[in-house]
C-alpha positions in Angstrom: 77.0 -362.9 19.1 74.5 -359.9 21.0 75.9 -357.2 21.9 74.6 -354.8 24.2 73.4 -351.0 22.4 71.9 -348.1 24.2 70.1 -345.1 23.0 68.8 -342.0 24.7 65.2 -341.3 23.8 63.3 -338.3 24.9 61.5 -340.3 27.7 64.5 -342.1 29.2 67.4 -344.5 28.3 67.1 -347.7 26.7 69.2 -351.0 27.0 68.8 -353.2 23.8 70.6 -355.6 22.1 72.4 -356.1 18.3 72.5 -359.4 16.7 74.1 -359.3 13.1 73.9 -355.6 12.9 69.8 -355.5 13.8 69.3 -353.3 17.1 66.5 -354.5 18.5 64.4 -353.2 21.7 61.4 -355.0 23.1 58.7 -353.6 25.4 59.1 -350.0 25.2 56.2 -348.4 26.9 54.7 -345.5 25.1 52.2 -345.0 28.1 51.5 -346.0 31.3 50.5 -349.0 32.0 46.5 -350.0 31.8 47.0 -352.4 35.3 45.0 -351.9 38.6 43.0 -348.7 38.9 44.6 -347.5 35.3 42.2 -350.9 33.5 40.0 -348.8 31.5 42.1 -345.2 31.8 42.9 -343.6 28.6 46.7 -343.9 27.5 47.4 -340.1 28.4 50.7 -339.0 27.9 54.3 -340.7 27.5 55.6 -342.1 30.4 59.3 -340.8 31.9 61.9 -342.8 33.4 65.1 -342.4 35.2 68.6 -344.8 34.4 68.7 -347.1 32.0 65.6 -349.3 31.0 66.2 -352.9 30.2 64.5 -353.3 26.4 66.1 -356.5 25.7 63.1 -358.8 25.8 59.6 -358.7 24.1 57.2 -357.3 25.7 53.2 -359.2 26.6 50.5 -359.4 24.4 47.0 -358.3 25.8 45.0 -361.2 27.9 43.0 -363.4 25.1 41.5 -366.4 24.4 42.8 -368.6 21.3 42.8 -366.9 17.6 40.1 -368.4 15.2 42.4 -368.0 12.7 45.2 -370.4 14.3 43.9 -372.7 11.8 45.4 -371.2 9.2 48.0 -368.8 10.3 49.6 -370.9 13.8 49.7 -370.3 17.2 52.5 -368.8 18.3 53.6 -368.7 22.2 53.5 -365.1 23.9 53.5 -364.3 27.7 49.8 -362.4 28.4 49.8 -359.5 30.6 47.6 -356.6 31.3 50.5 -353.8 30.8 50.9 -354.3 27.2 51.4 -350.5 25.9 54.8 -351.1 24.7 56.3 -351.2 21.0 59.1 -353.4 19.8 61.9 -352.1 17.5 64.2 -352.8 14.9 66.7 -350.6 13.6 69.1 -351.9 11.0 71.2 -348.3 11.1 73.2 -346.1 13.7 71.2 -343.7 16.1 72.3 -340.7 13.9 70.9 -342.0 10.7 67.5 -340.9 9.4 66.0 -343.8 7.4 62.2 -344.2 6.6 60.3 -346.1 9.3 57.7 -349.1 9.2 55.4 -349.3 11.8 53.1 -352.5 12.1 49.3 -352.5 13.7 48.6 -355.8 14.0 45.3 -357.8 13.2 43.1 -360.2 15.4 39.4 -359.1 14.9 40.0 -356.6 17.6 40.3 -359.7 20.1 43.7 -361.3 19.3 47.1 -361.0 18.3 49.7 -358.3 19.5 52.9 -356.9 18.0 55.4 -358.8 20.6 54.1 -362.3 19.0 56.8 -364.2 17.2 55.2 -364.0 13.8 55.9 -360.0 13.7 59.4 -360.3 14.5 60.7 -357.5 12.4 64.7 -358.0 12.5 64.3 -359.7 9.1 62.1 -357.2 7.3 64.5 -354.1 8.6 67.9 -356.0 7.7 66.2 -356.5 4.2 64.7 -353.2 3.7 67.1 -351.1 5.8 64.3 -348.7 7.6 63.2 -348.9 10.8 60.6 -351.5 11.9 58.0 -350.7 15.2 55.3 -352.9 16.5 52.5 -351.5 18.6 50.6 -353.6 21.0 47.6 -352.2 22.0 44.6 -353.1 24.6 42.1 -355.9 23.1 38.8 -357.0 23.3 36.9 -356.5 26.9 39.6 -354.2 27.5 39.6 -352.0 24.5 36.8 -352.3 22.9 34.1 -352.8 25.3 32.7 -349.1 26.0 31.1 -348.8 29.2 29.5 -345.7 30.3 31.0 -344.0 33.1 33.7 -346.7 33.4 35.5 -347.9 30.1 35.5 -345.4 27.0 34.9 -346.4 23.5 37.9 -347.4 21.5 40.7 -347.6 23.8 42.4 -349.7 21.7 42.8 -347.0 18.9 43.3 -344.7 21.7 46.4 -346.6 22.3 47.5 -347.0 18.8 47.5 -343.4 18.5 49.4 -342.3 21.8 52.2 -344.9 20.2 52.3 -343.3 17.1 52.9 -339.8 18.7 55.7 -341.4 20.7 57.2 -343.1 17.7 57.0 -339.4 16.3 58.9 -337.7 19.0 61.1 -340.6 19.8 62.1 -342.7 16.7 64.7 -340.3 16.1 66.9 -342.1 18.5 66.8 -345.2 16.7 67.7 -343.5 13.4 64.8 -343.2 12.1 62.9 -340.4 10.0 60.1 -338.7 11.9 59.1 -337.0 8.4 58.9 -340.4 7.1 56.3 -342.6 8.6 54.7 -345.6 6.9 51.8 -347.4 8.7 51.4 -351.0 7.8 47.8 -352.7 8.9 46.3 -356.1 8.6 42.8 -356.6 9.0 41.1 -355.1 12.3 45.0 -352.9 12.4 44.4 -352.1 8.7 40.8 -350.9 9.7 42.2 -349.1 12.4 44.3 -347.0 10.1 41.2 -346.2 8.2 39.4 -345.0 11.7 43.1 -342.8 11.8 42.4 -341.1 8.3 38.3 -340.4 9.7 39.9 -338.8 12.3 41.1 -335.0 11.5 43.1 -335.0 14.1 45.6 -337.9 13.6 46.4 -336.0 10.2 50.2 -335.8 10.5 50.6 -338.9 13.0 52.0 -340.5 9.6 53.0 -340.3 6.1 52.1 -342.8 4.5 49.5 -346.0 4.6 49.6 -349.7 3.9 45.9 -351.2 4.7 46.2 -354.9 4.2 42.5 -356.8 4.2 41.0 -353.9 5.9 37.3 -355.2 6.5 35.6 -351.7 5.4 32.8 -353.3 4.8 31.9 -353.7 8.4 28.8 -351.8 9.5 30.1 -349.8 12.9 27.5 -349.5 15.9 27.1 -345.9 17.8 28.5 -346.3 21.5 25.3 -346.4 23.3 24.5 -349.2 21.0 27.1 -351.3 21.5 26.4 -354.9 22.8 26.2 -355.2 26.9 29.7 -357.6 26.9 30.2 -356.2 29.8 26.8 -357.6 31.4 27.3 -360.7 30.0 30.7 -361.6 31.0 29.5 -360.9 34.8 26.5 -363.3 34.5 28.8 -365.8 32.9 31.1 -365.9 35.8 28.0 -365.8 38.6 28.0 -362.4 38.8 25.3 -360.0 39.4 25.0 -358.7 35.6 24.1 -355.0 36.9 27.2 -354.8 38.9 29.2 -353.6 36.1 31.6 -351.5 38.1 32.7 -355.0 39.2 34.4 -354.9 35.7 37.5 -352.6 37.0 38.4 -355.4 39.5 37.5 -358.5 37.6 40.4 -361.0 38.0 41.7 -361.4 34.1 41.5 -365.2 34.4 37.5 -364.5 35.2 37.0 -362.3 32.2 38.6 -364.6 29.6 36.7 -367.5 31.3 33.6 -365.4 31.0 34.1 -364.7 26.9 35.0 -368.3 26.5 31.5 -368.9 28.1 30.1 -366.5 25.6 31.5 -367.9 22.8 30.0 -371.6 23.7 26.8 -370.7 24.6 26.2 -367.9 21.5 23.5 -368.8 19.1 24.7 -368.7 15.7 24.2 -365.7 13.2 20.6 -365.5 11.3 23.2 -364.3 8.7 25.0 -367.9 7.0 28.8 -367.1 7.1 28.5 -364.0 9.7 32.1 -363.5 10.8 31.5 -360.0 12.4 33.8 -359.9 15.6 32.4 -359.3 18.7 35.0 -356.3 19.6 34.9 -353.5 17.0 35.5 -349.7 17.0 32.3 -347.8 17.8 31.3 -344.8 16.5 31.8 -341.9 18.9 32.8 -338.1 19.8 36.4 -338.7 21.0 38.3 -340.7 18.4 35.9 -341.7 15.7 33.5 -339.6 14.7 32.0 -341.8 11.6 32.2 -344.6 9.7 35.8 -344.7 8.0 34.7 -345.2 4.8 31.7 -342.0 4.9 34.8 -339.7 5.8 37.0 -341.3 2.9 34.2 -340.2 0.4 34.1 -336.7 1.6 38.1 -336.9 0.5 39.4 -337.0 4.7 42.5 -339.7 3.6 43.6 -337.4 0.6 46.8 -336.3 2.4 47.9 -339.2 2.5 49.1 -341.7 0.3 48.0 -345.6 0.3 48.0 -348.9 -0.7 45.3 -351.2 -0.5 45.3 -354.8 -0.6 43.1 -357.8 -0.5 43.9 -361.7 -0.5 41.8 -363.5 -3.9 39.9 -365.9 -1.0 39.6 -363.7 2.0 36.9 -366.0 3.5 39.2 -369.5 3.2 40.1 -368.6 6.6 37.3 -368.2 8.2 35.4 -371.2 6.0 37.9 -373.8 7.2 35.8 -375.9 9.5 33.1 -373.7 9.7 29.9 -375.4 9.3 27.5 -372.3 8.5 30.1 -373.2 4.9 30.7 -376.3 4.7 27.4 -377.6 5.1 25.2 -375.3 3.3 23.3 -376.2 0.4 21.9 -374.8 -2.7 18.3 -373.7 -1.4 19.9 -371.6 1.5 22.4 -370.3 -0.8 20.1 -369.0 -3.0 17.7 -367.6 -0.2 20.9 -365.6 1.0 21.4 -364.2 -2.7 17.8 -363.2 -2.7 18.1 -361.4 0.8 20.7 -359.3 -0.6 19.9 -358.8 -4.5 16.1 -359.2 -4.3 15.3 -359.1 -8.1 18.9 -359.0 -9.4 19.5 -362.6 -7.5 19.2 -365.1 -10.1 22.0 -362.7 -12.4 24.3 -361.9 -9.1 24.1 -366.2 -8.5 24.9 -366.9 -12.1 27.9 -364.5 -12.0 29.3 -365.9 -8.5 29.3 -369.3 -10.0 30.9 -368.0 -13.3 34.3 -367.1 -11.7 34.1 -369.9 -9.3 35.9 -373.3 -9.7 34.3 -375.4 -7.9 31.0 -373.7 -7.3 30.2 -375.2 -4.6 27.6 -373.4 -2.1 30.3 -372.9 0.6 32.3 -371.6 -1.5 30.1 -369.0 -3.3 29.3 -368.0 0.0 32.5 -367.5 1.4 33.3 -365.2 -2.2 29.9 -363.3 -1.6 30.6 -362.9 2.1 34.9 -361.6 1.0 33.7 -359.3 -1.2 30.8 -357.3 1.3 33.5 -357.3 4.3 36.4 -357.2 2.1 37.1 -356.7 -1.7 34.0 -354.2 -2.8 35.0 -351.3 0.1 38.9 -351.5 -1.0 38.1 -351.2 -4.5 36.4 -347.9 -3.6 39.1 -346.7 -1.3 41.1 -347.1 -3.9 39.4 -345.5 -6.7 38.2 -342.8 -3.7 42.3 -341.9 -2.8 43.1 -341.4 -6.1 40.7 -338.8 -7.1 40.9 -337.2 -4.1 44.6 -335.9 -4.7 46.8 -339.3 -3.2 49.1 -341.6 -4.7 46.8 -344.8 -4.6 47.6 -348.2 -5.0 46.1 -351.8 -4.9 46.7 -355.2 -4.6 45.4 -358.0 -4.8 47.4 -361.1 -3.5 46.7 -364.6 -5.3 49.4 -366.4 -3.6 47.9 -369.4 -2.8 48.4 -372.1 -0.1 49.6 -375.8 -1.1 46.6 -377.4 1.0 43.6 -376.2 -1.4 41.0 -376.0 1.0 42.8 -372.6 2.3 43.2 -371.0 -1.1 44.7 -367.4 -1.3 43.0 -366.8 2.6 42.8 -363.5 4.8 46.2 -363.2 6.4 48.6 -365.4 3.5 50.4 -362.3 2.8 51.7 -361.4 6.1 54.3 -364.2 6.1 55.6 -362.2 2.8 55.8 -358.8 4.8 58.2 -360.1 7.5 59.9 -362.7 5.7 61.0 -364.5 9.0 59.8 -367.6 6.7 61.2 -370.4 9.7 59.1 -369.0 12.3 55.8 -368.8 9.7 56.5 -372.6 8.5 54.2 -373.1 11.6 51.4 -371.9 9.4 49.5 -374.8 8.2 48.9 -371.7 5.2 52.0 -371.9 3.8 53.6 -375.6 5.1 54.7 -377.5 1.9 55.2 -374.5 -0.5 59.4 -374.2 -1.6 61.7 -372.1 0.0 62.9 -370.5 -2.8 59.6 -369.2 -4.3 58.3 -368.2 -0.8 62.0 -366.1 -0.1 61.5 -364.7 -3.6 57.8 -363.7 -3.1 59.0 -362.1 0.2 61.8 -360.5 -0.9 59.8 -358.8 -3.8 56.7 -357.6 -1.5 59.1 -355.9 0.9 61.1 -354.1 -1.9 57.3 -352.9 -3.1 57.0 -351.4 0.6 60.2 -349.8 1.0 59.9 -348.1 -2.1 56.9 -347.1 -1.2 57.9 -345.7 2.4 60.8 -344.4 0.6 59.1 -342.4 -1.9 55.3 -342.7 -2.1 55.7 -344.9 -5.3 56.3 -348.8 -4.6 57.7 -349.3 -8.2 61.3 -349.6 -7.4 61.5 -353.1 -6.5 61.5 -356.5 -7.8 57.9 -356.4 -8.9 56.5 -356.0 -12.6 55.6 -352.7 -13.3 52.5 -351.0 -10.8 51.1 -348.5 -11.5 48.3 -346.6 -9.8 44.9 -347.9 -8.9 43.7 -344.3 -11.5 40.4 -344.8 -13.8 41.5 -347.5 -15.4 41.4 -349.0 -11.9 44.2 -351.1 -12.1 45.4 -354.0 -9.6 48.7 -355.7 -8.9 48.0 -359.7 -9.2 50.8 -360.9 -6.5 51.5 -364.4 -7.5 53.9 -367.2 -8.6 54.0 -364.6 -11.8 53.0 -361.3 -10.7 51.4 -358.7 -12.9 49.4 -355.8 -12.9 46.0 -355.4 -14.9 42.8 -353.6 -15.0 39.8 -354.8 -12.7 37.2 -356.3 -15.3 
């Protein structure tokens, strides 16, 4: 049975509800609300408001068009709205505890997802861990990342993830959770996003500690004034004259997602075979993010603060499944690719892609060539770059791998691990067929890793074999069926 719970948080009451001794409180704004005139306004500061505010529903996701990753991971129904600067909450403990707190930035290649979605329901992960579980939703795609002179600024989207971690800082306190003690969690474009946090002097002290889950630091970042005119493009799509582009603050929502899906259909493929960059990405710029994450990482800017790293063994399975540009390339191509990027050293880079491949198959050598540029080769150095630069550093790499073998260990596999609300993820076509038993004990083990982590810096007190930091030896933990740590080869 739910009972009702409230709380009294520096901005204003909230109504929640408590369901086998998990508080839980949906669409808490952290800001205004990014509808009508506000579209492209910067978050500003917490909103205020008077009585008692219902939180006892999930909040929207940000307007989008279809995930190309619902292949792999599900699709997973969520009202779409506009105002969508809200959190969602889980607190397995009384107001006036003080437990360490998880807060999840979700992935989507800056274009989908959003931390109401069913998939990120955290009441499982707090009852198991006992710390506090937050959600941020954040603005996406045309309206977040879509910088438009005079109009829209750059990176609204990590403009909004940060104004929710300042609220969670003066706020979480109310929901018994530790202010001192904040762990942020990111997968994939949110796991980047925490990277953009540690470039960023500024958001030193927003959090603690740092969980970057397939962070895609290999991703080359564009200046703002070089960022591709979207904006231009969605107007022509619709009819529209293109130069109109103040037209954008009015544009019906239903128009601009018609528009992208226009874009999409009628966008020549990438002279690049396997090209998965997203069209939405942080840009570099003055206000939030003044270089490329990784630059600011070698000059030591994450060294306050302590990490983990992880990748998935075939980050590219996702994005291979169906995909032509893999499936149907051949040997020739293949090897014109390896050429592009080794010159000389080609024919030895080929040899050794097809060494630790089984089978090597051009698609597949491609997707491991393509995983390790966006993926594996940038968290390696992260790793190795935290460490000596004064952090406790961790990595992972998750080899988990899907019972259909055309998915493999894919970008996105571990996430079902981190929640562990396993009966809403059985909709994943990545982990259908595998036994409940091994996937509740895989769970259980990752999120003891985490909490120990959030707990103490050190994810060593769990289930888990022995991990010890990433160091000179540069050591991994292999998450698996058996699990063990070893040093990268």
């Amino acid at each position: 049975m739910a009972a009702e719970i409230t709380v009294d948080t520096p901005f204003g009451g909230l109504r929640g509800l408590t369901v086998d001794g998990i508080s839980s409180f949906g669409r808490v704004p952290y800001a205004e609300q990014p509808t009508g005139p506000r579209r492209f306004a910067l978050p500003g500061e917490p909103m205020h408001w008077a009585g008692l505010r219902d939180a006892t529903l999930p909040g929207a996701v940000p307007p989008q068009l279809p995930s190309r990753l619902d292949g792999v991971m599900g699709s997973y129904a969520a009202a779409q709205d506009e105002a969508c600067l809200h959190l969602d909450i889980w607190s397995p403990v009384s107001p006036d505890a003080s437990v360490p707190v998880l807060v999840f930035i979700h992935g989507g290649a800056f274009m989908t997802g959003g931390g109401s979605l069913p998939c990120y329901d955290g009441a499982t992960l707090a009852r198991n861990t006992g710390l506090v579980v937050v959600t941020i939703t954040y603005r996406l795609g045309a309206f977040g990342f879509m910088p438009l002179p005079g109009i829209a600024p750059a990176n609204l989207g990590l403009h909004d993830q940060i104004a929710a971690l300042r609220w969670i800082g003066q706020a979480i306190h109310a929901f018994g959770g530790d202010p001192a003690a904040i762990t942020v969690i990111g997968q994939s474009a949110g796991a980047f996003s925490i990277a953009a946090m540690l470039a960023n002097p500024s958001c030193k002290g927003l959090f603690r500690r740092a969980v970057l889950m397939s962070a895609p630091l290999g991703l080359k970042l564009r200046h703002a004034k070089d960022a591709p005119p979207v904006g231009r493009a969605i107007l022509a799509a619709t009819g529209r004259d293109p130069g109109a582009v103040e037209a954008l603050r009015t544009l019906p929502v239903e128009d601009v997602l018609a528009g992208l899906r226009q874009l999409q259909r009628s966008m020549p493929p990438s002279p690049v075979p396997g090209d998965v960059t997203p069209p939405f990405m942080p840009v570099i710029d003055e206000a939030v993010l003044p270089c490329d994450p990784m630059q600011a990482i070698r000059a030591g800017a994450g060294g306050w603060c302590d990490t983990i790293i992880g990748v998935t063994r075939e980050e590219f399975g996702a994005f291979a499944l169906g995909n032509p540009a893999f499936r149907d390339l051949r040997d020739g191509a293949l090897e014109r690719e390896f050429a592009r990027i080794f010159g000389d050293g080609a024919p030895a880079a080929l040899a050794q892609a097809r060494a630790r491949r089984a089978p090597a198959s051009p698609g597949a050598l491609l997707a491991d060539l393509r995983a390790d540029e966006s993926f594996v080769e940038a968290s390696v150095e992260f790793a190795c770059l935290q460490g000596a630069f004064g952090a406790n550093s961790y990595m992972y790499q998750f080899d988990w791998q899907s019972p259909r073998a055309d998915i493999g260990a894919c970008h996105c596999i571990d996430l079902p691990f981190l929640f562990g609300n396993l009966e809403t993820w059985r909709a994943a076509p990545m982990i259908q067929g595998a036994p409940d038993r091994e996937l509740q004990d895989l769970s259980r083990r990752m999120q003891g890793a985490m909490a120990a982590f959030a707990r103490c810096g050190d994810p060593n007190d769990s289930d888990l074999p022995v991990w010890p930091p990433f160091g000179t030896r540069s050591v991994q933990l292999h998450v698996d069926r058996q699990s063990r740590s070893y040093a990268i080869a």
